[in-house]
N, CA, C and O atoms as a GROMACS GRO file, in nm:
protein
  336
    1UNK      N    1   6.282  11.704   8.077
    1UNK     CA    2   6.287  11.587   8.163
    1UNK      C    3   6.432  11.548   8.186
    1UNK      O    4   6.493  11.543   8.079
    2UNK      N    5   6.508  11.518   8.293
    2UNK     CA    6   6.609  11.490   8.339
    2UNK      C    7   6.625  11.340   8.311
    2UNK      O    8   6.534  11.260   8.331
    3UNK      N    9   6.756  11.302   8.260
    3UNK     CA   10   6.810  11.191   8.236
    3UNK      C   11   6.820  11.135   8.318
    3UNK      O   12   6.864  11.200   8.413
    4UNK      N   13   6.793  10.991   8.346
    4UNK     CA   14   6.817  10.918   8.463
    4UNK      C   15   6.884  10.789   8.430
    4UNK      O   16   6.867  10.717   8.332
    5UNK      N   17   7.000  10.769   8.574
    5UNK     CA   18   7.082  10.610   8.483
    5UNK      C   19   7.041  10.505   8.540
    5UNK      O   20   7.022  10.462   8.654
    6UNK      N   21   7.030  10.471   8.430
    6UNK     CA   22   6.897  10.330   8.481
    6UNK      C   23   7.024  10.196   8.493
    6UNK      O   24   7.010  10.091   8.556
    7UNK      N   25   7.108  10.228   8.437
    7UNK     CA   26   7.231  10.122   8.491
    7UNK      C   27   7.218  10.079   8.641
    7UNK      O   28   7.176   9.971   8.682
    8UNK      N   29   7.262  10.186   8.716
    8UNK     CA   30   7.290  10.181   8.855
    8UNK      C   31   7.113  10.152   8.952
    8UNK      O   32   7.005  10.211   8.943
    9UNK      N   33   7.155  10.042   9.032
    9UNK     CA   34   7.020  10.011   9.103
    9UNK      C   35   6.991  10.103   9.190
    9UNK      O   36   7.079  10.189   9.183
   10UNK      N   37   6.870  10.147   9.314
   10UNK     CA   38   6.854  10.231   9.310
   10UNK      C   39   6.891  10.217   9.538
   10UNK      O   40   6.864  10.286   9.636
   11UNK      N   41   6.946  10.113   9.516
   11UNK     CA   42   6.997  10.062   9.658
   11UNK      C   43   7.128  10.063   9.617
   11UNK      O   44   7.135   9.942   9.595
   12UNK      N   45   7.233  10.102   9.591
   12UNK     CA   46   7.336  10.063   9.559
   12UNK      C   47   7.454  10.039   9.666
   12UNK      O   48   7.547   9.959   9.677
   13UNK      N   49   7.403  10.152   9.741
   13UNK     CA   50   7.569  10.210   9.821
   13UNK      C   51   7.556  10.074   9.972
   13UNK      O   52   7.643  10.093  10.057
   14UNK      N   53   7.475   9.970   9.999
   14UNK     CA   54   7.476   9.885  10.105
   14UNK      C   55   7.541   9.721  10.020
   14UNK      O   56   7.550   9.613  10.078
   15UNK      N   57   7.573   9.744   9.895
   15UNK     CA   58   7.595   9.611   9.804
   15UNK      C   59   7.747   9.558   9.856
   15UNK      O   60   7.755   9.437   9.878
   16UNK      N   61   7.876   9.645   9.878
   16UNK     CA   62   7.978   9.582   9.966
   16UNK      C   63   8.004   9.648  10.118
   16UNK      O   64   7.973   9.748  10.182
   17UNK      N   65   8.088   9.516  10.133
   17UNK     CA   66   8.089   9.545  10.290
   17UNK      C   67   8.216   9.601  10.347
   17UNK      O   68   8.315   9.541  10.305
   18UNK      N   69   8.237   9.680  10.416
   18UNK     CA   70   8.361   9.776  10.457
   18UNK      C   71   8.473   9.697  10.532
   18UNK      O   72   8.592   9.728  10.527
   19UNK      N   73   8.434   9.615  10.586
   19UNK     CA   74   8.560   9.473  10.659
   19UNK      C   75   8.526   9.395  10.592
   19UNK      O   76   8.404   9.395  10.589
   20UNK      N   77   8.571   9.316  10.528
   20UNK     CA   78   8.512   9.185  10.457
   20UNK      C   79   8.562   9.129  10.513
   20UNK      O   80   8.499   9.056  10.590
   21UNK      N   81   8.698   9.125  10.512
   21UNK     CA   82   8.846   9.001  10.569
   21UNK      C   83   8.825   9.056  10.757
   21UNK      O   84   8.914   9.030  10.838
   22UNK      N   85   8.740   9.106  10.784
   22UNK     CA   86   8.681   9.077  10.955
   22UNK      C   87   8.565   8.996  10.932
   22UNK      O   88   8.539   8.950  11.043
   23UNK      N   89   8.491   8.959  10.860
   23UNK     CA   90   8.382   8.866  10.873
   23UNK      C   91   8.392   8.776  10.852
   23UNK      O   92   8.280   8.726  10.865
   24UNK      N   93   8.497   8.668  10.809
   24UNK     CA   94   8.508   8.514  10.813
   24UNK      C   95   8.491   8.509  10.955
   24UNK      O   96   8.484   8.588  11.048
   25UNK      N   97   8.483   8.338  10.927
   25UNK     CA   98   8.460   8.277  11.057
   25UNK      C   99   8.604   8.248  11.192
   25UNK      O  100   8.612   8.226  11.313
   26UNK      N  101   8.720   8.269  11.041
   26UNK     CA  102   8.826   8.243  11.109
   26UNK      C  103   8.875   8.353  11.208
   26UNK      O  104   8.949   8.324  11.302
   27UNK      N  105   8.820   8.512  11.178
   27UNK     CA  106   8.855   8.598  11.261
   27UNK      C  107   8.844   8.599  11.408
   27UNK      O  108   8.732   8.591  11.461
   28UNK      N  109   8.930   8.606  11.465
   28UNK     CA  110   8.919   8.624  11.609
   28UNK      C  111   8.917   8.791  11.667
   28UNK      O  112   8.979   8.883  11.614
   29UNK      N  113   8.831   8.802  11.786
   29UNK     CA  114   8.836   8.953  11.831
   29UNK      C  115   8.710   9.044  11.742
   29UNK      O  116   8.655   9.008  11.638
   30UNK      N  117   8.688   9.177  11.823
   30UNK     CA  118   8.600   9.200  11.753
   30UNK      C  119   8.607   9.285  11.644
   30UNK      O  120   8.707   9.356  11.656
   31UNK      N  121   8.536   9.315  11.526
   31UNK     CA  122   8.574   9.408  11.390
   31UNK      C  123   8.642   9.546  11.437
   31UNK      O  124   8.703   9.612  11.352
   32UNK      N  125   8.638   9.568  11.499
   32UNK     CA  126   8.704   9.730  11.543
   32UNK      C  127   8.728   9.685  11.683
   32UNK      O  128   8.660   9.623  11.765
   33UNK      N  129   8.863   9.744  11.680
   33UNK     CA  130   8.902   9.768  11.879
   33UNK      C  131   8.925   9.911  11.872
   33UNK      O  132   8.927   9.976  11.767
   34UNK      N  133   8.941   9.955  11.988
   34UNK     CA  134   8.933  10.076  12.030
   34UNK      C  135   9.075  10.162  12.046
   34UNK      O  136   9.108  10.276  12.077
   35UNK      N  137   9.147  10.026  12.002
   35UNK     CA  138   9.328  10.038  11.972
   35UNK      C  139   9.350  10.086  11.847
   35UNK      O  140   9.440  10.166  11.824
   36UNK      N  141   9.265  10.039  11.755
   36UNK     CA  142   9.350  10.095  11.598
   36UNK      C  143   9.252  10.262  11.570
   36UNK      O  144   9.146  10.287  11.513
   37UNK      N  145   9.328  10.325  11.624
   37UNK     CA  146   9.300  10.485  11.642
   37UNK      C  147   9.310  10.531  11.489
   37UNK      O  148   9.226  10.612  11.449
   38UNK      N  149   9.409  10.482  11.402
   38UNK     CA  150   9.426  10.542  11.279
   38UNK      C  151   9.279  10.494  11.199
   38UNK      O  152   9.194  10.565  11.145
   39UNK      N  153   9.283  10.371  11.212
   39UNK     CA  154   9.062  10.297  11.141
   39UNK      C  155   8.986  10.374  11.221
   39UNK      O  156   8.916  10.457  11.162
   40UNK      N  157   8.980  10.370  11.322
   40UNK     CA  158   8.864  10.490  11.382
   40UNK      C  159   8.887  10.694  11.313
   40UNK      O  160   8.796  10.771  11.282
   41UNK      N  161   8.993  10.713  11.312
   41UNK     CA  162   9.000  10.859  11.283
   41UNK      C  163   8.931  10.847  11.089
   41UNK      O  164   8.908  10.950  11.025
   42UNK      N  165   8.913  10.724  11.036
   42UNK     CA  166   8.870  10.758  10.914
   42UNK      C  167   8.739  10.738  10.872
   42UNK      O  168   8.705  10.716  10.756
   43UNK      N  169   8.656  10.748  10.982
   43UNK     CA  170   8.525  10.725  11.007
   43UNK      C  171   8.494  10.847  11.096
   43UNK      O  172   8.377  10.845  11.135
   44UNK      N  173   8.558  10.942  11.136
   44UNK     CA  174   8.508  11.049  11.168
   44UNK      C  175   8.528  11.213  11.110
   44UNK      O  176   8.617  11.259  11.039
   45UNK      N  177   8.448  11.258  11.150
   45UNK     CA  178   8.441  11.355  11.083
   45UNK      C  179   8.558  11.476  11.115
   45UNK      O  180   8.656  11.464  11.190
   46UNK      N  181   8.517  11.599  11.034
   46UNK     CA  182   8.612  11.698  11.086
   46UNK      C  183   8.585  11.754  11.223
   46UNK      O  184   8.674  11.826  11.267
   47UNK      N  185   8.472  11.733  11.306
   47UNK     CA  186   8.445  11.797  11.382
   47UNK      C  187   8.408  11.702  11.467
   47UNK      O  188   8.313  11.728  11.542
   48UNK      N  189   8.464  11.594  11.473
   48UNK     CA  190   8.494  11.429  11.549
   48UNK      C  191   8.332  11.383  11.558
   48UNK      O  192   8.313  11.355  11.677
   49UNK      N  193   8.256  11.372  11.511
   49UNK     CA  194   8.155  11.316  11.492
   49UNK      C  195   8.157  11.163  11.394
   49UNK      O  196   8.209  11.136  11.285
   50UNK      N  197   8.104  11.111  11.457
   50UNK     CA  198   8.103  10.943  11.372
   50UNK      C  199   8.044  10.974  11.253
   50UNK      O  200   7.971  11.071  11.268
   51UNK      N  201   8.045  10.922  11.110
   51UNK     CA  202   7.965  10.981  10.965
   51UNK      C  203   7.874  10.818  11.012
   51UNK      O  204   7.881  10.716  11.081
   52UNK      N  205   7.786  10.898  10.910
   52UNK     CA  206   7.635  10.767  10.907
   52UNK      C  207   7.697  10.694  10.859
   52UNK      O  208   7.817  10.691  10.831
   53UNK      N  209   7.589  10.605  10.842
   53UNK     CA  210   7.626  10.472  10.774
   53UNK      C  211   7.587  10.504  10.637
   53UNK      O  212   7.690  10.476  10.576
   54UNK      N  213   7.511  10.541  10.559
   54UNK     CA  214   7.518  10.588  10.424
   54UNK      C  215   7.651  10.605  10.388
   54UNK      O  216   7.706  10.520  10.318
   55UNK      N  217   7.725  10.729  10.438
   55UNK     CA  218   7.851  10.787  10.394
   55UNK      C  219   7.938  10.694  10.423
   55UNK      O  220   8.004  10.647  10.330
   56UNK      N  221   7.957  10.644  10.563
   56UNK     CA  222   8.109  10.562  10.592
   56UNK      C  223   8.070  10.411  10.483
   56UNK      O  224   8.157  10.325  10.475
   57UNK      N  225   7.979  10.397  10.430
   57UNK     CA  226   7.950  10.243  10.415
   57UNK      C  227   7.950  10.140  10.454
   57UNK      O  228   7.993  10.051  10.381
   58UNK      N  229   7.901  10.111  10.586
   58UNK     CA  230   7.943  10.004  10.694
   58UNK      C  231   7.805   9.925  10.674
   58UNK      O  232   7.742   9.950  10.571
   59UNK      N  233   7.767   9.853  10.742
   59UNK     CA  234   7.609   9.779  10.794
   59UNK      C  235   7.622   9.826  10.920
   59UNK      O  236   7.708   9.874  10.994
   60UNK      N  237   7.456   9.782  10.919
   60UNK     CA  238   7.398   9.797  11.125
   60UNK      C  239   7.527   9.744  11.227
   60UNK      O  240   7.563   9.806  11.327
   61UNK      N  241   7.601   9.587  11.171
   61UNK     CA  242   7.663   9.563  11.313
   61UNK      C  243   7.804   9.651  11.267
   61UNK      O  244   7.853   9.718  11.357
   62UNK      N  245   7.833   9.652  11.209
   62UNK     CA  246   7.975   9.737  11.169
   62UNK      C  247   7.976   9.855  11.249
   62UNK      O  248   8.061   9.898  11.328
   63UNK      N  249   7.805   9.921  11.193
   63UNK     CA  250   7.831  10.098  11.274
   63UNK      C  251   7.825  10.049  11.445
   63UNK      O  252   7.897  10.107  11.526
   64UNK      N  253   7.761   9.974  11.474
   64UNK     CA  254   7.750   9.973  11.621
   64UNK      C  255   7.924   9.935  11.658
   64UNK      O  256   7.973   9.988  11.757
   65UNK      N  257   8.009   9.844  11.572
   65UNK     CA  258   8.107   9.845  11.666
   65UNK      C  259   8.181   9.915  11.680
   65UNK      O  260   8.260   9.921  11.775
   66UNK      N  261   8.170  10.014  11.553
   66UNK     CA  262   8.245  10.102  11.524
   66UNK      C  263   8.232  10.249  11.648
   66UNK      O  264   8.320  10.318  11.698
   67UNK      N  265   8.079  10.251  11.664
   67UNK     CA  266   8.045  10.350  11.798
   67UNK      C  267   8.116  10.302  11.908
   67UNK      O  268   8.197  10.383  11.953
   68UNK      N  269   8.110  10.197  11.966
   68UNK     CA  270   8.117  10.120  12.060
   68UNK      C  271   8.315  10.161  12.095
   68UNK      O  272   8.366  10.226  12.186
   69UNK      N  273   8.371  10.094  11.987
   69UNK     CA  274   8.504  10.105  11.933
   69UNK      C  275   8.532  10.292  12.025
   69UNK      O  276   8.577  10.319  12.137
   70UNK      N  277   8.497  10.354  11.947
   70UNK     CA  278   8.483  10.497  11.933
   70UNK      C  279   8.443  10.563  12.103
   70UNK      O  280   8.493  10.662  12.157
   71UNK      N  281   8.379  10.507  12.137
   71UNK     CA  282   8.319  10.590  12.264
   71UNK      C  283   8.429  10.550  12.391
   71UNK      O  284   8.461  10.616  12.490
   72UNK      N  285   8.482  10.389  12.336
   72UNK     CA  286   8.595  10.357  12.415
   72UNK      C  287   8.697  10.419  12.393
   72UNK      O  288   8.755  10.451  12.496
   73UNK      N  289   8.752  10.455  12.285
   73UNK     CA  290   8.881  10.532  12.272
   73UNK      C  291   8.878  10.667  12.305
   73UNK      O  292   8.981  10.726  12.336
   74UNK      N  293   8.720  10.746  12.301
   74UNK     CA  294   8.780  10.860  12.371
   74UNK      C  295   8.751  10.818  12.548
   74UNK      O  296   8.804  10.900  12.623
   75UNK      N  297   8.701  10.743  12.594
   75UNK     CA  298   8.727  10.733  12.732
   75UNK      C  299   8.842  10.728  12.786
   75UNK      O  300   8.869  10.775  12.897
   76UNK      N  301   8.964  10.634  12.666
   76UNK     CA  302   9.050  10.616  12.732
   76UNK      C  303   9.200  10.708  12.664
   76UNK      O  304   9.320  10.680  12.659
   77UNK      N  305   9.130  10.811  12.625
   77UNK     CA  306   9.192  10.951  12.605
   77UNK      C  307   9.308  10.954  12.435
   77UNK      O  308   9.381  11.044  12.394
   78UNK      N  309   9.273  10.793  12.364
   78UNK     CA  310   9.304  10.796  12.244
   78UNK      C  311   9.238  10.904  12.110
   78UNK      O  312   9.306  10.943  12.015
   79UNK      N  313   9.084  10.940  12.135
   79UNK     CA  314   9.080  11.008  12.054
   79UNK      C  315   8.974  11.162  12.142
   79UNK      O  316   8.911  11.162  12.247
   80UNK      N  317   8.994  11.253  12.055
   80UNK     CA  318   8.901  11.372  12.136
   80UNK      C  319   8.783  11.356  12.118
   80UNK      O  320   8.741  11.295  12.020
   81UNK      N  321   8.696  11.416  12.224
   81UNK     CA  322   8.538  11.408  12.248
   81UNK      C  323   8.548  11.513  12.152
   81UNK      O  324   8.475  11.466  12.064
   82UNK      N  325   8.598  11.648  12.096
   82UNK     CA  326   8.540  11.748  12.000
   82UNK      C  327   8.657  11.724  11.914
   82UNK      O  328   8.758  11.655  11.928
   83UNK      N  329   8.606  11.813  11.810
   83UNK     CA  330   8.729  11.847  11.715
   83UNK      C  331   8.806  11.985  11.716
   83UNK      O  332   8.757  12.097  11.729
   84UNK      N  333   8.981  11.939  11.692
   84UNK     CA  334   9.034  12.116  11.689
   84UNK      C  335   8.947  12.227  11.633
   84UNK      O  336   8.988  12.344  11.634
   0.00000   0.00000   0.00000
């Protein structure tokens, strides 16, 4: 029978949030712009694909802005539609 760690809950990886200091109330603008190319390139993959939300650790509205973010910057020729 395989050991199992009963420490760790069994939801774990959604418990923090990937912007925190973007979710006060005081923030202005939205959690991702389509300007900070270096925060977007670390949410994609080697083969320029966005990673899930499991892996990147974001929530529902995070990944959407983060797509959103993303689909704008390669429109406007900041990042590539494929990868080298």
């Amino acid at each position: 029978m395989a050991m199992m760690n009963r420490n760790k809950p069994s939801n774990s990886y959604h418990t923090s949030r990937r912007f925190p200091e973007r979710r006060r109330k005081d923030w202005v603008g939205p959690i991702v712009d389509y300007k900070e190319v270096d925060l977007l390139r670390k949410f994609l993959t080697s083969s320029s694909k966005l990673m899930s939300r499991k892996r990147a650790g974001t929530t529902t509205q995070e990944q959407k802005a983060l797509k959103m973010a993303l689909k704008r910057a390669r429109f406007m020729a900041l990042l590539p539609y494929q990868g080298a």
